[in-house]
N, C-alpha and C positions, 0 to 999 in steps of 0.2 A: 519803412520810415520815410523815403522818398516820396513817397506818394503822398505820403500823410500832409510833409510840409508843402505838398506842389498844392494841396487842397486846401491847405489854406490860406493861401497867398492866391491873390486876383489874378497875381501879375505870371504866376507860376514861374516864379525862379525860383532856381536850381540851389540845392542848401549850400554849395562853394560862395556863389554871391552873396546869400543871404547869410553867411558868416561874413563875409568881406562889408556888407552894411552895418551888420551890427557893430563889427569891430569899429566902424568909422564912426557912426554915431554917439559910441563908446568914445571915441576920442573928442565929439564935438561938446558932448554932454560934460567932459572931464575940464574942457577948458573954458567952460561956464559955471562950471561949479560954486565960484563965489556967488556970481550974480544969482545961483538957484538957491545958495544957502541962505540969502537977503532974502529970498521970500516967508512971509510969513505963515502964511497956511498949506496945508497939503494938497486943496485943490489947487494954490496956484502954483506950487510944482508942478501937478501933474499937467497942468495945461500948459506950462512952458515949456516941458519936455516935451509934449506930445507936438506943440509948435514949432520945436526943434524937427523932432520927427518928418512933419508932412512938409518941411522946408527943404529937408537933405531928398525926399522920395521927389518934390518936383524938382532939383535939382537935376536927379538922375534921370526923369523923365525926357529933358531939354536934352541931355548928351546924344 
């Protein structure tokens, strides 16, 4: 199963990190929630979240 997820992640990290992202994102996602339940359609969830997303990944990028 290591393997699996190193394949498919570009960045190949290790699933301890990528539990530790998701849980973060989980928390950034949670404390937008209002602002995401304001939207009105399901693509623009998904693109706000997914905004959220590649906002937290160059974050981590910069560290």
């Amino acid at each position: 199963m290591k393997e699996e997820i190193k394949s498919n992640i570009s960045d190949k990290i290790y699933p301890n990190e990528l539990v530790r992202d998701l849980m973060d994102i989980n928390d950034i996602i949670q404390n937008k929630r209002s602002e995401l339940e304001q939207l009105k359609t399901r693509e623009e969830v998904v693109n706000a979240t997914s905004k959220i997303v590649r906002s937290y990944y160059d974050k981590r990028k910069n560290e």
